[in-house]
C-alpha positions in Angstrom: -38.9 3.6 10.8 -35.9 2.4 8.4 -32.7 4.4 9.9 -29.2 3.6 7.3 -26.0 4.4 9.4 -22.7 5.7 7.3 -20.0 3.0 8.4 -16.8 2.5 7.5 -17.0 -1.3 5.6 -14.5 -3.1 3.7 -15.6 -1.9 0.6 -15.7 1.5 1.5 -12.2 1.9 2.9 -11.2 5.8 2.5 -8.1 7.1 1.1 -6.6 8.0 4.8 -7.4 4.3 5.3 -4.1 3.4 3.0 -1.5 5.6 4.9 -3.0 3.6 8.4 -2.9 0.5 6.7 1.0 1.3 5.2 2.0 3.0 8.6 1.0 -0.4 10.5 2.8 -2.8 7.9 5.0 -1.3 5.5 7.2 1.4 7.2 9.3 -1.5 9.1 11.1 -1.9 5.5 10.2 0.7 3.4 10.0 3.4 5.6 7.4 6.5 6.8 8.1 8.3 3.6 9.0 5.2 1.3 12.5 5.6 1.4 14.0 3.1 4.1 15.0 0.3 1.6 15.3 -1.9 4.4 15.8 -5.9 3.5 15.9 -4.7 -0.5 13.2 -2.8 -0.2 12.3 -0.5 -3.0 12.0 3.0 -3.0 8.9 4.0 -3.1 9.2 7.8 -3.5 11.1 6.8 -7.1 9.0 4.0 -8.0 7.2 4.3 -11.7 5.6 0.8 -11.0 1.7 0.5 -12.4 -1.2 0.2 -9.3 -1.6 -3.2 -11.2 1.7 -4.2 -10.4 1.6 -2.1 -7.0 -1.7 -4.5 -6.0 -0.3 -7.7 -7.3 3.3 -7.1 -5.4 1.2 -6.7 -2.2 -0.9 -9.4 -2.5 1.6 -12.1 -3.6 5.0 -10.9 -2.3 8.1 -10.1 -4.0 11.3 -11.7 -3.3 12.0 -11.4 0.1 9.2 -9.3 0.8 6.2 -11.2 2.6 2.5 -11.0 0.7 -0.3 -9.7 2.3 -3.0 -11.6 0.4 -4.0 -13.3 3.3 -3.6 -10.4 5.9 -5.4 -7.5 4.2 -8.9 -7.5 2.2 -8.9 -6.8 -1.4 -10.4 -3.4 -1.0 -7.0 -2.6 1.8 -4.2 -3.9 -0.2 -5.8 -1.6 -3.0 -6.3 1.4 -1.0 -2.6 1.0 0.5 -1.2 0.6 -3.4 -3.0 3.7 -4.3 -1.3 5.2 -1.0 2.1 4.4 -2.1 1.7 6.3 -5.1 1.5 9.5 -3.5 4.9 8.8 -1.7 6.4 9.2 -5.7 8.4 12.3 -6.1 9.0 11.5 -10.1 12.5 11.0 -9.6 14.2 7.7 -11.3 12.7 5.1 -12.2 13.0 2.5 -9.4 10.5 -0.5 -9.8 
C-alpha cells in the first residue's frame, strides 16, 4: 500500500506562511501593518518597489537593515516579499 501525506515543505510554503514569517521578523522595524519605519525603515503600505527588488532586499539587506539570506529558505523570503505587497495601500511612492 503506497499512502502520500499533504505536508507543509519548503517548497510548498502557503501564502499565510508570509504574514508568520513577517510577524516573527519584520514587524520589530517595519511594523504589524508596515508602517513603523523604525531604524529607517521603509514604509511598506506606500512601497511601489518590484517582488524582484522586494526578494533581493530580503535576501541581501539594505543599508542598515540585516539580510535574511542565511536565515530564511528561498521559497520563505519569497512568500514573505509577496506578503509585503498586500500591506501596499497605493499611496506614494516610497521604495
Amino acid at each position: 500500500m503506497f499512502i502520500v501525506a499533504c505536508t507543509n515543505t519548503p517548497d510548498k510554503v502557503k501564502a499565510q506562511d508570509g504574514k508568520t514569517i513577517f510577524k516573527s521578523f519584520c514587524v520589530t522595524c517595519h511594523g504589524i501593518d508596515g508602517s513603523l519605519m523604525t531604524n529607517g525603515a521603509k514604509d511598506l503600505r506606500i512601497s511601489t518597489m518590484p517582488i524582484e527588488e522586494r526578494i533581493h532586499v530580503i535576501t541581501n539587506g539594505r543599508n542598515i537593515m540585516t539580510s535574511f539570506g542565511s536565515t530564511l529558505s528561498k521559497v520563505q523570503i519569497k512568500a514573505v516579499a509577496e506578503y509585503t505587497q498586500t500591506l501596499n495601500t497605493g499611496s506614494g511612492n516610497g521604495n
